[in-house]
C-alpha positions as CSV (number, residue, x, y, z in Angstrom):
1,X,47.2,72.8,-70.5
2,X,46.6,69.5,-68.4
3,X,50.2,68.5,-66.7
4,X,48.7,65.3,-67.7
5,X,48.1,66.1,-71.6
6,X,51.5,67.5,-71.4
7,X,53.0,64.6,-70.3
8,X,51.2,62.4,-72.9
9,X,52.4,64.7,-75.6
10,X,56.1,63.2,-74.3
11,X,57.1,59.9,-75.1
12,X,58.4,57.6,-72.3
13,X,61.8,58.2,-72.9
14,X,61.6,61.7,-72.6
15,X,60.0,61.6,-69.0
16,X,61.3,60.6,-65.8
17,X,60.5,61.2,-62.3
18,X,62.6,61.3,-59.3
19,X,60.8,60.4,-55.7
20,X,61.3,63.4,-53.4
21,X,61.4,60.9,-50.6
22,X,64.6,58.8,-52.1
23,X,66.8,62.2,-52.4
24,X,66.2,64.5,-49.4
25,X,69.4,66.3,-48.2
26,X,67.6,68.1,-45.4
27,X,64.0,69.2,-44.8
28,X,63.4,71.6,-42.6
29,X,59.5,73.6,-41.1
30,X,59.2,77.0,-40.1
31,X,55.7,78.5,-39.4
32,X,56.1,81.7,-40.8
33,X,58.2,80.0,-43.8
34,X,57.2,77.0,-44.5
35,X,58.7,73.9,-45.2
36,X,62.3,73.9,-46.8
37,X,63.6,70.4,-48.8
38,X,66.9,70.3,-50.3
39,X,67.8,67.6,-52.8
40,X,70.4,66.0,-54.7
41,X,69.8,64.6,-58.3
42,X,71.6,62.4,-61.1
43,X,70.4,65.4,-63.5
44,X,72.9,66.7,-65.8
45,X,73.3,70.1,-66.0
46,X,75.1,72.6,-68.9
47,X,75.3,76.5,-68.6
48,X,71.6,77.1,-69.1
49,X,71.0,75.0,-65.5
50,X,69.3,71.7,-65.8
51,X,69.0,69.9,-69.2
52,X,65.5,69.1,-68.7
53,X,62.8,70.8,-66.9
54,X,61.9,69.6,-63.3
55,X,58.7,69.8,-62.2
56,X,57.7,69.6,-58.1
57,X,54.2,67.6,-58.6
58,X,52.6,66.5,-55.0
59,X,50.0,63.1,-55.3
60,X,48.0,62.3,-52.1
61,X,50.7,59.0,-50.5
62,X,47.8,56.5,-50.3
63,X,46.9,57.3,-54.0
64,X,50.0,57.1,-55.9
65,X,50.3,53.7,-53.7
66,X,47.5,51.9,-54.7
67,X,48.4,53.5,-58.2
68,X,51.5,51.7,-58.1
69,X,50.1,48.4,-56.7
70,X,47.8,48.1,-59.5
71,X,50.2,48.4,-62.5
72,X,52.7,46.0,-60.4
73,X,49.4,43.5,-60.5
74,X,49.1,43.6,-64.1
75,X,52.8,43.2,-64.9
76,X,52.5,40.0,-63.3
């Protein structure tokens, strides 16, 4: 499966995203590692861990921008 047919299979209100780049606690790069990012979220959690799945999805920067440009343009 697509991520993006399984995201359409969701409606609206039971998707959200959170931008890596708004809740960073530390990043970190090692060359035999690789890079380390720790986070903080608003996501409620019960004894099972999280209670909704997070995903980690990358999208090229100059993409998702013009993405977001566009649907700002036809809002208005």
């Amino acid at each position: 499966m697509k991520l993006s047919e399984l995201i359409a299979k969701c409606s609206d209100d039971e998707v959200q995203f959170q931008n890596l780049d708004q809740c960073i606690h530390t990043i970190s790069f090692d060359h035999k590692k690789g890079t380390k990012i720790t986070f903080g979220t608003d996501m409620v959690i019960d004894a099972k861990g999280p209670v909704k799945l997070g995903l980690v999805i990358w999208i090229d920067r100059e993409e998702a921008a013009r993405i977001i440009a566009e649907s700002k343009k036809g809002d208005a």
